[in-house]
N, C-alpha and C positions, 0 to 999 in steps of 0.2 A: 453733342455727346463727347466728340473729340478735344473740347474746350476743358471740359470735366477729367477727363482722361488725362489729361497737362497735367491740371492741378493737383491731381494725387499723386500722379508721378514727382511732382516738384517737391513736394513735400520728404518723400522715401530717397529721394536723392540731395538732400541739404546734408551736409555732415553734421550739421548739430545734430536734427535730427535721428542721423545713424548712431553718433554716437549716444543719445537717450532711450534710444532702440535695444543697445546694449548692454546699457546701464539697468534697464529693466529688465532684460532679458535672465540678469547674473542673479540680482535677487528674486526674480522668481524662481529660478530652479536650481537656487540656495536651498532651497526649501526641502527640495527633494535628495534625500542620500545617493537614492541611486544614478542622478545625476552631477554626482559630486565633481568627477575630472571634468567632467562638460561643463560644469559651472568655472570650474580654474581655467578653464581654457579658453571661457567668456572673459572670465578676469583679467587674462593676459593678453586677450584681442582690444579690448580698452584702453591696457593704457601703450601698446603698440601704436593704435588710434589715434590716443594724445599727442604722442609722439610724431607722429606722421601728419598732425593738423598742425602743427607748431613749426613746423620747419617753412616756412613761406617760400624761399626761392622756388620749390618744386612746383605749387602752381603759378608765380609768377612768372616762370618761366614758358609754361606751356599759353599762359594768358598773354603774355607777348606774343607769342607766334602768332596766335589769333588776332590781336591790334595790329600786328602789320600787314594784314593781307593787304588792307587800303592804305596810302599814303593819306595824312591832312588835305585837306583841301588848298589848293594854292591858285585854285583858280580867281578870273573876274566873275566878281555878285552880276556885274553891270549885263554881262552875259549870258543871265540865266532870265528865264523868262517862269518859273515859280519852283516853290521847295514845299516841301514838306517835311512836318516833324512829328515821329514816331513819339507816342504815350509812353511815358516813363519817366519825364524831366518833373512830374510835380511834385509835393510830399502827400500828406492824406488830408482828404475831401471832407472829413468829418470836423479838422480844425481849420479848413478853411471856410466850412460854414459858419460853424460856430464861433470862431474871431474874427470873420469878416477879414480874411487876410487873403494875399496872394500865397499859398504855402508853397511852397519847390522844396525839389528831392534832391537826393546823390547827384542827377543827373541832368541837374539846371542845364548845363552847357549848351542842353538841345533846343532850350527858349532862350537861351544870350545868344547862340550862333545865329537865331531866326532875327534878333532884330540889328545884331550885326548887320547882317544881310541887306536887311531894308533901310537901314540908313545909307549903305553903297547907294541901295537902284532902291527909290521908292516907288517903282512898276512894276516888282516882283508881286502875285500872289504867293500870298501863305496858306498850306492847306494844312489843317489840325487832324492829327488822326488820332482815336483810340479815346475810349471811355474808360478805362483802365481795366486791370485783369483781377478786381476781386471779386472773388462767387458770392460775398454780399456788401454791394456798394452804398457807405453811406458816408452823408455829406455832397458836396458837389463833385461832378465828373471830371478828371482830367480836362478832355477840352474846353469846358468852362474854367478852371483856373488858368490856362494857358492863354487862354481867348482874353481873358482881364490881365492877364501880366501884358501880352503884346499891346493892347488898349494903353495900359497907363506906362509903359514907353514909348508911346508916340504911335504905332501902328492904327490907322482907323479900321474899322471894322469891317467898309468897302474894301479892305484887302484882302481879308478872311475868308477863307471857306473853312465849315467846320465837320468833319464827320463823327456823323452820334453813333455810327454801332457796331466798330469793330472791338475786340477786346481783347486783342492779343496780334501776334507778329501776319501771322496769314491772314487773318480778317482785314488788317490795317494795309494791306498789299493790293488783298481783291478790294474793297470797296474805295482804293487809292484810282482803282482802274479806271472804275464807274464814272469816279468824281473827272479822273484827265480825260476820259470819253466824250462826257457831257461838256465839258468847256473848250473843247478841242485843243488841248495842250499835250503836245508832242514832244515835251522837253521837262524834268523835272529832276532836281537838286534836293535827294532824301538825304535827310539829317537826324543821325542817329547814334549811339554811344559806339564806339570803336571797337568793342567785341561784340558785338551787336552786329554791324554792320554785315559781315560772310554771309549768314543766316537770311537777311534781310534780301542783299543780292540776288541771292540762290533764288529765291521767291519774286524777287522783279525783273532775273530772267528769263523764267518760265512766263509770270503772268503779265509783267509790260512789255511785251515783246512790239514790235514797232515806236516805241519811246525812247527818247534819248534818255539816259538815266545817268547822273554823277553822284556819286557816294561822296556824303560830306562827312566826313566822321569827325565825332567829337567826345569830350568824357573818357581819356585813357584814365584807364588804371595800372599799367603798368610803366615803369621807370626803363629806360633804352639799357641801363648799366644795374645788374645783378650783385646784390649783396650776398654771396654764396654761404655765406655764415648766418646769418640774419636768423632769428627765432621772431614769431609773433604770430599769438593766438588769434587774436582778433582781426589782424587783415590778414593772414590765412585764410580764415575759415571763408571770409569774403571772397578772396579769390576765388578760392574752390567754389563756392555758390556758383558766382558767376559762369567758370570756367563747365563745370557739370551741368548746368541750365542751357548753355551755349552748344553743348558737344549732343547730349540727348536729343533737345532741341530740336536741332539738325537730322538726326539720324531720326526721329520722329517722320517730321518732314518730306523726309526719304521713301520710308517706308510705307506713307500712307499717300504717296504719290502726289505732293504738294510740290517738291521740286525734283 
């Protein structure tokens, strides 16, 4: 249920979203006389809106604070004895079946770090997490495209462990336990996008507790040096996705006593 309850929330918190929320809101109750100021006042909450998605330093800034909670990883691979990568480095399943392709997302970085890894120590296992987070999955699942990218850079498949059914950041956490349970590994190296990572934490130090756990982070989106001037709609509005997915999130999280 709480899987459902994300995803409407995710949706009412996208800015674009808000703002078409808006945008609709103005001509509907254009319509009506008697809400004529209230409709001006929609009008001018729009394009403050605009305004205020277009100016990118404001969440690139708060999206840095969040990528540095974790430094890079600057450790030895040689040293880790398995990692794990969180669901989200692929593109979509539906043209990965039907091209017969490896497809990867924004957030490749999290399957190039994983065979980085394995070409250091090829003793590390890889565990695959997450079938991905859409409410109607078609094409191939995340771990199946992940599971064939690692394959055809060299990883064989005796290094793989693959988990079919978490779908989202807390399933991918608990059924991460089961999996270091069952194998007896007491040490694991999660790899995951750099705003991502807090969230993730928070959640393997509640439920890995006795694991040794290194946050690999990877996939910044934000730049160390702020263009305080900078306009731009479109990595704005990304930001903010990110940033408001990250923050909610969390405080979800919280509140329903996940971490």
């Amino acid at each position: 249920m709480t899987f459902y309850i994300s995803k409407i929330l995710a949706f009412f918190l996208s800015p674009i979203n808000i703002l078409f929320i808006l945008t609709i809101s103005f001509w509907v109750l254009g319509f009506f006389e008697k809400t004529k100021y209230f409709s001006i006042f929609i009008k001018k909450m729009i394009v403050i809106f605009w305004l205020f998605l277009t100016y990118e330093p404001l969440p690139h800034y708060y999206l840095a604070q969040l990528e540095n909670q974790y430094i890079q990883f600057h450790g030895n691979y040689k040293e880790l004895k398995a990692i794990a990568i969180l669901g989200g480095g692929t593109g979509f399943g539906a043209i990965a079946k039907q091209r017969n392709e490896t497809n990867l997302g924004e957030a490749a970085e999290r399957l190039t770090e994983s065979t980085k890894a394995f070409n250091i120590n090829p003793n590390l296992k890889i565990i695959i997490l997450g079938t991905g987070g859409s409410l109607s999955p078609i094409g191939f699942p995340e771990n199946k495209i992940t599971e064939r990218f690692l394959n055809e850079q060299g990883v064989p498949s005796e290094s793989i462990v693959i988990e079919k059914k978490s779908r989202n950041t807390f399933e991918n956490v608990k059924y991460l336990r089961e999996i270091l349970i069952q194998n007896k590994i007491d040490q694991i190296g999660i790899i995951t996008s750099a705003y991502h990572m807090p969230r993730t934490m928070n959640l393997a130090n509640k439920w890995l507790k006795n694991i040794d756990v290194i946050p690999i982070p990877v996939d910044y989106k934000s730049e160390i040096e702020i263009d305080w001037l900078e306009f731009g709609l479109r990595a704005s509005i990304q930001k903010w996705d990110i940033l408001l997915h990250e923050v909610v999130g969390s405080l979800f999280y919280k509140v329903t006593n996940r971490t």
